[in-house]
C-alpha positions in Angstrom: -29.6 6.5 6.4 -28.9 3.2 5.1 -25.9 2.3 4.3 -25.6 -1.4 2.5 -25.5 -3.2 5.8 -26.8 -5.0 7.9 -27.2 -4.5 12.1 -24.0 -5.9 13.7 -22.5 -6.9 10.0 -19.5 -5.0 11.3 -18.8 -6.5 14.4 -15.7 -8.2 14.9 -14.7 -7.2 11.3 -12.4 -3.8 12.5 -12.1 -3.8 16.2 -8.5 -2.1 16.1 -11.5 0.5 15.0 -14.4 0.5 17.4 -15.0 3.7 18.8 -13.0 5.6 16.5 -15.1 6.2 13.2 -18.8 7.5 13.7 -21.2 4.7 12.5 -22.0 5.5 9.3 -18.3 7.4 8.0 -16.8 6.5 4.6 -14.1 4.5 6.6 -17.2 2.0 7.7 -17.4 1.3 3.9 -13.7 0.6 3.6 -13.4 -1.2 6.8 -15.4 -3.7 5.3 -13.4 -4.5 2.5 -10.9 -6.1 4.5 -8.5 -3.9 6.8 -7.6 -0.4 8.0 -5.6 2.1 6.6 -2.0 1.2 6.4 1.0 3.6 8.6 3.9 3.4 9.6 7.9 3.5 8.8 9.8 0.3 8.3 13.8 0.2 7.5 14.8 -3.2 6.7 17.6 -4.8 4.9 17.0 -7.2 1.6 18.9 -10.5 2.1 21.4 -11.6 -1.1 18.1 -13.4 -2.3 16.2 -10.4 -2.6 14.2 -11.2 0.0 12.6 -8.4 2.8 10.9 -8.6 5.6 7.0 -7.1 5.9 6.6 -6.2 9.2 3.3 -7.8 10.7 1.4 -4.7 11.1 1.1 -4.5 7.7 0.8 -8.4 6.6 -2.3 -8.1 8.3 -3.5 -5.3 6.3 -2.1 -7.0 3.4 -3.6 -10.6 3.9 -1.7 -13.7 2.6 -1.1 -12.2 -0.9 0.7 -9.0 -1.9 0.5 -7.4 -5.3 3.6 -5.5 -5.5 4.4 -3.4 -9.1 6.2 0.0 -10.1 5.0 2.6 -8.1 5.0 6.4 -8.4 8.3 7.9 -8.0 10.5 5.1 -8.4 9.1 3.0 -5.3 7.0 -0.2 -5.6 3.8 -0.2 -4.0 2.3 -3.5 -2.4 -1.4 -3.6 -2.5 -3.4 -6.3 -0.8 -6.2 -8.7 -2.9 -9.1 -5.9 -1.8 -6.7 -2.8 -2.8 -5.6 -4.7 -6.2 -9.4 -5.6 -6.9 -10.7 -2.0 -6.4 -7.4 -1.0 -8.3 -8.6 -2.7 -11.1 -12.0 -1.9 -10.8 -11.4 1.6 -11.4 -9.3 0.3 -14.8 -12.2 -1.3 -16.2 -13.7 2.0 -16.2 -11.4 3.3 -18.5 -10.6 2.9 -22.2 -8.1 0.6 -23.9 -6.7 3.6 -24.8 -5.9 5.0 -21.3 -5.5 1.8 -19.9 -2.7 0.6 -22.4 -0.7 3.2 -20.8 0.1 1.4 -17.7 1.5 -1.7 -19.6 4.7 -1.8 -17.8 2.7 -1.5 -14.7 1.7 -5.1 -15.4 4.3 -6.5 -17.1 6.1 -6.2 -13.7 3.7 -6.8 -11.4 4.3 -9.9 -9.1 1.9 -11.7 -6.6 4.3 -12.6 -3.6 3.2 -14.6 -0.6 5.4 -14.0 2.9 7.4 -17.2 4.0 6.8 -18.2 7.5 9.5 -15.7 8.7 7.4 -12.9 7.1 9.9 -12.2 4.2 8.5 -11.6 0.4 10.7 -12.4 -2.3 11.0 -9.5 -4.8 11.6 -10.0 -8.3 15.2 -8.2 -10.0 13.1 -6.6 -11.8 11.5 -4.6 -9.3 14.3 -4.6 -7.0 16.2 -3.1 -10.4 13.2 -0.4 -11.1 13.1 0.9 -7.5 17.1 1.0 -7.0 16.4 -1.3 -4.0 20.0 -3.1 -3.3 20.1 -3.3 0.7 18.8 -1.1 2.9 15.1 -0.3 2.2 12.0 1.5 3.8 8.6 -0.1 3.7 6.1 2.8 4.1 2.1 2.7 4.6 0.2 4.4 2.5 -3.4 4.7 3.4 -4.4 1.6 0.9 -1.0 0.0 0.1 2.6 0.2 1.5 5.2 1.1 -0.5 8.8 -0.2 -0.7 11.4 2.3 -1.2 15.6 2.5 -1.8 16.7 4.6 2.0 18.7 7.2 -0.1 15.4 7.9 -2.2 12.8 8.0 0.7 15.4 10.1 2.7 15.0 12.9 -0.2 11.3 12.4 -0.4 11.0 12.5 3.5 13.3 15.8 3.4 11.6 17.5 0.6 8.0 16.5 2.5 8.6 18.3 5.6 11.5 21.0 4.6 9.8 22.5 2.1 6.3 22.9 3.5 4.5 20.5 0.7 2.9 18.2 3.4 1.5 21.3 5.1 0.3 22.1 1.7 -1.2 19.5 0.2 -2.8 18.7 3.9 -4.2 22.4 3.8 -5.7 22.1 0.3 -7.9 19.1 1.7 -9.2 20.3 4.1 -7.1 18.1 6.9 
C-alpha cells in the first residue's frame, strides 16, 4: 500500500509515537503534519493583563503560533499553524453562503505568540466571549486545546461523566 511517503520520511518526525501506531494508520498521516494529538487538563490563573500560561506539553503541539477564536460552547479553542491551515482548508470547500456564517469566528480570531515564560496574551474580547476572568482550564482536544472559564468546564466535565454522554458518544464510534 502506498501511502504518500517516502522510506524513513517519518523518522525523527513523531518519536513520542514510535511503536505505538501500526505503520501505515491514519495517525501516520497526521503525525506528519506537525504534532500529536493534544490531552490533558490544565487549571491556570489569567494575570490582570489577561495573560495565561500554555503549559509546554501543549506549546509543542501548538508550535510558535496559536490561532485562538470562539469556540463551541462558550470556550476558545487554540489551534496550531497545521490545525488552522487544515481548518481552513475544509472552508474553502464550502460556499460563501455557509462560510459567511462563521463571520464572528474571524472577526475574533487572534494569532498569539507565547512570551518566554510561556504565557499568551488573550484579547478582552475573547476573554469577554468565554467568561474567562481568573481561574481557567486549558483542555486538549485531539487537534486543538481549548480554554475554558473553571465554573463552565466544571458543568461540562459533570454533565460528561454523570450523565453517561461520554460512554455514549464513545459507544456510537465504535471506541
Amino acid at each position: 500500500m502506498y501511502t504518500g511517503t517516502m522510506s524513513g520520511e517519518l523518522w525523527g518526525k513523531c518519536p513520542h509515537l514510535w511503536g505505538t501506531i501500526p505503520r501505515f494508520s491514519p495517525f501516520t498521516l497526521f503525525c506528519t503534519r506537525g504534532g500529536g494529538p493534544m490531552t490533558g487538563q490544565f487549571s491556570h490563573n489569567i494575570d490582570a493583563k489577561g495573560r495565561l500560561f500554555i503549559p509546554a506539553s501543549l506549546r509543542k503541539e501548538l508550535g510558535q503560533t496559536f490561532h485562538v477564536t470562539v469556540g463551541q460552547d462558550r470556550c476558545l479553542s487554540v489551534y496550531s499553524d497545521e490545525s488552522w491551515a487544515a481548518f481552513m482548508a475544509k472552508l474553502k470547500e464550502l460556499s460563501y453562503n455557509e462560510v459567511k456564517k462563521l463571520r464572528a469566528l474571524f472577526a475574533y480570531a487572534a494569532d498569539c505568540e507565547p512570551d518566554s515564560q510561556g504565557r499568551i496574551l488573550i484579547p478582552a474580547k475573547l476573554r469577554e466571549y468565554a467568561g474567562l476572568t481568573k481561574e481557567v482550564v486549558v483542555v486538549g482536544s485531539f487537534d486543538r486545546a481549548e480554554i475554558w472559564s473553571s465554573e463552565r468546564w466544571a458543568a461540562i466535565e459533570n454533565e460528561a461523566f454523570s450523565s453517561g454522554a461520554l460512554e455514549q458518544a464513545m459507544a456510537e464510534m465504535g471506541l
